[in-house]
N, C-alpha and C positions, 0 to 999 in steps of 0.2 A: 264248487266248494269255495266257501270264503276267504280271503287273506286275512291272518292274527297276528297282533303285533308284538304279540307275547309266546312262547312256547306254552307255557302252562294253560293260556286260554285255549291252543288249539289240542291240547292233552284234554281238557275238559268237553271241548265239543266232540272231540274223534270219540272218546269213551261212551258219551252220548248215544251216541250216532254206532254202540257196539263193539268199539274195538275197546274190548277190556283187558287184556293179555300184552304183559309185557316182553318184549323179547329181547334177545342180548347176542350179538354177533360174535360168531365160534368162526373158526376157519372154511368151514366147508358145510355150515348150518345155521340158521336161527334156532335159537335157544330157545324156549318156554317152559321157565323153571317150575314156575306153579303147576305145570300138565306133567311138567316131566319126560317132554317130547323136541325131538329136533326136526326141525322143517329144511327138507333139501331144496336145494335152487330150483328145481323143477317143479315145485312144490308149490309154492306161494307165488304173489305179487303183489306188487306195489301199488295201491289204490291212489293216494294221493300222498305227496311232500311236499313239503315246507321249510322253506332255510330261514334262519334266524340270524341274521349279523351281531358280533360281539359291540357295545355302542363306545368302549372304548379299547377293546382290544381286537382284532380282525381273530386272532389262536381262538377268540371265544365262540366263535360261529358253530355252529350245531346244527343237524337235520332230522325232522323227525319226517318217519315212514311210515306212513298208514298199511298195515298191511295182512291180506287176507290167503287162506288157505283152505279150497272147497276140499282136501283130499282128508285135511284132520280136522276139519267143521269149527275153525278158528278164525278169529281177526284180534287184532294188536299194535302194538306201539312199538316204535325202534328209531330210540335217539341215540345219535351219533355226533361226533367233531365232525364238519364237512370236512369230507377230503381224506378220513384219517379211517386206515384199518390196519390191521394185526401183521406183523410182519408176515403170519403163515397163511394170509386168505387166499382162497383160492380165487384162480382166475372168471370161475363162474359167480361166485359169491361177490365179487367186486363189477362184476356187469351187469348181476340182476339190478344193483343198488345206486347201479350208475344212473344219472339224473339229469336232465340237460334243458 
């Protein structure tokens, strides 16, 4: 996969490339409001990320997740603040998304 130096360019290639589904992080799920289905940590994975640094503020950094699900025949996008989740996530939802 290639490095973007932009989030929206790498939004535009992953979409490309099928991840059309946006997801949105719940405590103990990925969200996918358009299906109207929640994806368990056991459930998906992480295909590729991508960090984005803020160019003048470091609070603005953001990651996006490419990320697939053979159990509900999906793939999708999940941007994030690097670093930043919900007071209530759980401990499995913060390791699948851990990144290194």
């Amino acid at each position: 996969m290639q490095d973007f130096e932009t989030l929206s360019q790498a939004m535009n290639a992953l979409r490309a490339e099928g991840y059309v589904e946006d997801f949105n992080l719940q405590s103990n799920s990925l969200e996918c409001r358009n299906l109207n289905i929640q994806v368990a940590p056991n459930d998906f994975k992480v295909d590729h990320f991508f960090r984005f640094e803020g160019m003048s503020d470091p609070g603005d950094s953001s990651i996006l997740y490419a990320i697939s699900s053979e159990k509900n025949h999906l793939k999708g996008l999940l941007v994030n603040g690097y670093g930043v989740y919900t007071e209530d996530t759980t401990n499995d939802m913060i390791a699948k998304l851990k990144v290194h």
